[in-house]
Every structure is written in C-alpha cells, then in structure tokens.
C-alpha positions in Angstrom: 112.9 71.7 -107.8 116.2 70.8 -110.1 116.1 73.2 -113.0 117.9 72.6 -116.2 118.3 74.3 -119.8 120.5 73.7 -122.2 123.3 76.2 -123.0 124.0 76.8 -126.5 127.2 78.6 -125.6 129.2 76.3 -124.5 126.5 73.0 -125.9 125.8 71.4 -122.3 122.9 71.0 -120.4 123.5 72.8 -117.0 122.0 73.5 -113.5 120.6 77.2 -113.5 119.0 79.4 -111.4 116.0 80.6 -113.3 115.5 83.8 -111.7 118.9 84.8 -113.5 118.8 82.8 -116.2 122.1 81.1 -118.1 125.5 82.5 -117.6 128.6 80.8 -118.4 129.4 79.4 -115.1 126.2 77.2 -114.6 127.5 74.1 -113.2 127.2 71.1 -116.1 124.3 68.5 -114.9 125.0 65.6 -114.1 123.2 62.6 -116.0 121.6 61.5 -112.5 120.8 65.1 -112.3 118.9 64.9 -115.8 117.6 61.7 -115.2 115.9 62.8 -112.3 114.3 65.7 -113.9 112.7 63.7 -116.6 111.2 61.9 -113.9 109.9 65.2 -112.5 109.0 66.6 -115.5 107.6 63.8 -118.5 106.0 64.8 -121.2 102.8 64.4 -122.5 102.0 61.4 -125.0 100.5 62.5 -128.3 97.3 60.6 -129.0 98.0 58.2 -131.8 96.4 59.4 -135.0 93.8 57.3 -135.8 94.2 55.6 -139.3 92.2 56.0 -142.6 91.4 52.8 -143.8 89.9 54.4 -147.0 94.0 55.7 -148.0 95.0 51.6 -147.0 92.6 50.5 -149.3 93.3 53.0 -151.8 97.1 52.2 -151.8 96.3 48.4 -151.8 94.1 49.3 -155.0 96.5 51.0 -156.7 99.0 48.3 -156.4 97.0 44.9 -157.2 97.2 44.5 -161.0 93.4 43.8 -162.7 94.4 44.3 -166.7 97.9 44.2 -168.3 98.3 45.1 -172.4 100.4 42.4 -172.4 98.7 39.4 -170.5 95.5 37.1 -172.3 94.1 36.4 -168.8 94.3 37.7 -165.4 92.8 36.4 -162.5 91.7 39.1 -160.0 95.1 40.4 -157.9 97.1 37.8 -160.4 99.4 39.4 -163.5 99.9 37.0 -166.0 102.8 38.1 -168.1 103.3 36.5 -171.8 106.9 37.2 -172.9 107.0 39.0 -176.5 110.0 37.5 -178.4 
C-alpha cells in the first residue's frame, strides 16, 4: 500500500514510511503516484442535504410584491409603479 502525507516543511506531498513518520528526505510523489492513491483511497460522498421547501417558499414570498404606497392597483405578483412628479 502507497502511503502519502503532505509535508508542511518543505509544502510537497511525499512517499513516507508510516512507521517513522515524515522526515525531510521523503522522496516527493509523483502525480501517478497520487493519482493512484486516490484510487486506493476515495472518499466518502456526503449525502445531499435534503431541501426545505418551506425557506423556498418563504424567500419567494418575501420577494413577490402584493401592496406598494405608491401604486393604485396591483395584480397579485405584479408592482404597478405610478411616477410622483
């Protein structure tokens, strides 16, 4: 099994053996090397959060205009703006 770390030292991602841990002379992987290892090792997929579609409606609410000071009539999701001169 390929194991890799990366090594804040000197900022590279290197080969290691883990019963020693880092040291500065860990050879640098190679991307091939870290390619392969994500292969061997993916990581799990977060379950998508499932959505609220109370907040949506909410948001939708807030933003769809139902009375204006300045409009005589307003049809429902319609502003009717009357300019004041």
């Amino acid at each position: 099994m390929l194991h890799i770390k990366f090594n804040p030292d000197i900022q590279q991602i290197v080969k290691y053996d883990p019963e020693v841990g880092l040291t500065p002379d860990d050879p640098v992987a190679t991307q091939a090397e870290i390619k392969q290892w994500a292969r061997e090792n993916p990581m799990p997929l977060d379950e998508p959060k499932k959505q609220d579609p109370r907040m949506l409606n909410e948001v939708i609410e807030s933003l769809t205009v139902k009375k204006t000071p300045d409009s005589t009539s307003v049809e429902e999701g319609v502003e009717t703006i009357t300019e004041k001169v």
